[in-house]
N, C-alpha and C positions, 0 to 999 in steps of 0.2 A: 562551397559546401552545398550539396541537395541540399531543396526544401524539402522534400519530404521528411517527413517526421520520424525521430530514432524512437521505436515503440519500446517501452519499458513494463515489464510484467514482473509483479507481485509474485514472485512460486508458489511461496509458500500461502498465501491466500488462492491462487487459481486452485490447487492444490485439496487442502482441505474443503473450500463450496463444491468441488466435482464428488469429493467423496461422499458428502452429507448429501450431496444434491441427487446424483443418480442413484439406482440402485446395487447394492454390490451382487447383484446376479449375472450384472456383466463382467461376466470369465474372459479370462486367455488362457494363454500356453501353462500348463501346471493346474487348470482348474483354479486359479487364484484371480479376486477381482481384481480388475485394469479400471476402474469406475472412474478414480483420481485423476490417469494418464490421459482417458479419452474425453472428457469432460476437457480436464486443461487443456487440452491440444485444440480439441475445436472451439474451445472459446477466445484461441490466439487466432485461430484462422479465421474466424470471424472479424476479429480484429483488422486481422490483415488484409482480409477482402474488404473492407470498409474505410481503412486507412491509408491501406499501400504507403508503410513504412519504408524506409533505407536500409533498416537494418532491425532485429528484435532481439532485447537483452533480457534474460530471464534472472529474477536477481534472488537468492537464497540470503539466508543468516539466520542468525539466533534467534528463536521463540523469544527471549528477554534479553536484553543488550548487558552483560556482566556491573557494566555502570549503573547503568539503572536500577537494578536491582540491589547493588551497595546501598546506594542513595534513599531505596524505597523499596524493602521487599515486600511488600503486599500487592507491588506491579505487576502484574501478570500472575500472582499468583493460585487464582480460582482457578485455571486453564485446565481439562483433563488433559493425562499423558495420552499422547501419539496410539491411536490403535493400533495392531500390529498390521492389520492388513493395507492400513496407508503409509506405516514405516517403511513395509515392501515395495508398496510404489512407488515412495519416496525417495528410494533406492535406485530404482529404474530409474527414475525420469529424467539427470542430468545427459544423459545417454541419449535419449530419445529427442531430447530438442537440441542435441549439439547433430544428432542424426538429421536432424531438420534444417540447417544451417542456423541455427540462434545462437547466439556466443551464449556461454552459461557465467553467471560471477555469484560468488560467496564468498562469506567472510567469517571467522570468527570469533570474531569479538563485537560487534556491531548488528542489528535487522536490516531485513532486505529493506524496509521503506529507506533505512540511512543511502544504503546503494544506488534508491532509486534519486532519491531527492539529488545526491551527489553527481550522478551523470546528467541527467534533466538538468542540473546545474550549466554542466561544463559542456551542454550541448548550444546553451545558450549564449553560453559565451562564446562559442567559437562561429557563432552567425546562425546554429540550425534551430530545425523547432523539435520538441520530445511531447511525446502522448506518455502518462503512468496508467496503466490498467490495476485498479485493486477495487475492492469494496472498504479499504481504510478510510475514513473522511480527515485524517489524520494529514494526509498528503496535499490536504487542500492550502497550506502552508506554501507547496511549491509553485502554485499557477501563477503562470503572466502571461502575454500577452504572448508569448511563445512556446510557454509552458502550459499544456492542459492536462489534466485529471480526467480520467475516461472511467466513471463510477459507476460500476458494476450492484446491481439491487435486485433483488428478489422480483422474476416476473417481470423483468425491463433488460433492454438490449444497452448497455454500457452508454453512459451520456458525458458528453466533454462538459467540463466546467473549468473555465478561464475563471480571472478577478470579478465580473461579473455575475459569476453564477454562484459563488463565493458567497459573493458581498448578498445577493436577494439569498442564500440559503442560512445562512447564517448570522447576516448585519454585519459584520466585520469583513475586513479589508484580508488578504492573504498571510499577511505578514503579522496580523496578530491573529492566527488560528492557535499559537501555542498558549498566551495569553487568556483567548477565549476557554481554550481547554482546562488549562488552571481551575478560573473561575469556576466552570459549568460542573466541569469533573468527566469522566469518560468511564463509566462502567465496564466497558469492554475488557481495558486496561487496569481495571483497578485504581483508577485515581477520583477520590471522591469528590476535590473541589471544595468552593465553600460552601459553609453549611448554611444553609434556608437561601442559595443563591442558584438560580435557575438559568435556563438558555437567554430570553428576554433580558432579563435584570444585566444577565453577562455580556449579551452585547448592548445593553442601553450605558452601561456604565463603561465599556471600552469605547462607545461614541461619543461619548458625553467626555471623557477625560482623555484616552489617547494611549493608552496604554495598562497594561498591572502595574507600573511602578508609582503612573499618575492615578490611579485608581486608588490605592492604597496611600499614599501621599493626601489625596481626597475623601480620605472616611469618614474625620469627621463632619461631612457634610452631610454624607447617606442618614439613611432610616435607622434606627437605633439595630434591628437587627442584621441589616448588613454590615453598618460600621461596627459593631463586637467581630462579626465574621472578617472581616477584613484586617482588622484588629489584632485579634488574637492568633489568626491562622497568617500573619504576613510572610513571615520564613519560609512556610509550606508551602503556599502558595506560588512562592517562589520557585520553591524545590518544582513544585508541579510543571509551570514553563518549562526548567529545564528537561524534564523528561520528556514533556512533549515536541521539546523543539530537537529536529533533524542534526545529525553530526554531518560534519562533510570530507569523506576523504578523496584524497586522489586516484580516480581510476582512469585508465586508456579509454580512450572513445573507439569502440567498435568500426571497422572499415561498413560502405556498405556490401550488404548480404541480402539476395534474395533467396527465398525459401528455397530447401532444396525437397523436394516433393519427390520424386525420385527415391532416395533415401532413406526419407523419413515415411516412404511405404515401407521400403523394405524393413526400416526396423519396426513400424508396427506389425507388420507378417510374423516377423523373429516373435512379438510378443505374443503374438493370439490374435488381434485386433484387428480381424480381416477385413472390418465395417471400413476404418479408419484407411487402410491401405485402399482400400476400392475410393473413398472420396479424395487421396494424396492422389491416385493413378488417371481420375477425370480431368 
């Protein structure tokens, strides 16, 4: 197998940052904004001129994974509905990166991150290495020593984070990011975590004991107000792991593919996005 690395991109995250991020005065074809398309696209080729991937998987799924939301519907549930002018694009877009040679994969019953974590998996098993591009800190679950998290942040050029970067950003080791999430709680997602238990406290007590189950197991040793928290909310807490930790299913691992530039001007021309077509043609 190449080493070069199978790049895996978030959609639905490149997706939504291009839209919030640019302005929608960038029109195409129909007078309709392309903000989403053009955004996401150059923030892969960025990628790709910096990585020089084997191949690029662009991964789709469900805003909320059906399971989840059984188990906890207050998951996702703040999230505004989809505007309509990024539904449009939305619409375009699998088009447009199969135009580009990117295999596309969706699912659904499952999120893109499960897709991504799942091939990042099965890349590593089979001898390769995989980049994830998202801004989820969610995926920092997947990194090893072959697996990196390429994190996309407000005003920064996407940085890799191995076990290492992990461990200094968080205190915790890869493999108890779901764990840590439990504890902390995750806003983004709706999961509140335990009550009066913070980022510190969550990885001092994942270092200190080794796990939620050992943490929990160890309550009554904590502070009177974490061991109640720990306590009272043990099931939940559990329930929170679960949600936070990655499903894996079996998907094909992409052949390698380099961009096809070529094409993927032409369909940005087809859309409007002459910008885009003039930097595919360089």
């Amino acid at each position: 197998m190449s080493d070069r690395p199978l790049l895996l991109a978030d959609a639905p995250f490149q997706l939504y940052r291009a839209f919030f991020g640019l302005p929608d005065s960038i029109k195409g074809a129909g007078g309709r904004p392309v903000n989403a398309l053009l955004g996401s696209v150059n923030q892969l080729l960025w990628a790709i001129e910096n990585h020089d991937p084997r191949a690029v998987v662009m991964c789709f799924g469900l805003e909320s994974a059906l399971y989840r939301e059984q188990a906890y519907p207050p998951y996702h549930a703040q999230r505004d509905p989809m505007p309509d002018d990024l539904a449009h694009q939305w619409s375009l877009a699998p088009a447009l990166y199969e135009a580009l040679g990117w295999t596309v994969v969706d699912t659904d019953e499952l999120e893109a991150d499960d897709l991504m974590g799942s091939l990042a998996a099965a890349e590593e098993a089979a001898g390769g290495r995989a980049l994830i591009l998202t801004g989820d800190r969610d995926m920092f679950q997947c990194a090893t020593e072959r697996v990196h998290v390429l994190l996309q942040q407000r005003g920064k050029d996407p940085e890799p984070y191995g076990p290492e970067q992990v461990v200094k950003r968080y205190g915790v080791a890869p493999e108890l990011v779901p764990d840590f999430i439990a504890l902390r709680g995750d806003p983004s997602d709706g999961i509140p975590g335990a009550k009066g238990i913070g980022e510190k406290t969550a990885a001092e007590l994942l270092r200190v004991r080794g796990g939620l189950e050992a943490v929990i197991d160890g309550a009554i040793r904590e502070r009177p107000g974490v061991r109640k928290a720990l306590i009272d909310q043990a099931d939940e807490l559990r329930m929170f792991r679960d949600l936070a930790t990655l499903r894996r299913v079996d998907l094909p691992l992409p052949d390698d593919a380099e961009t096809d530039r070529t094409r993927g001007a032409e369909a940005a021309e087809s859309l409007g996005m002459r910008r885009l077509a003039e930097r595919l043609r360089t």
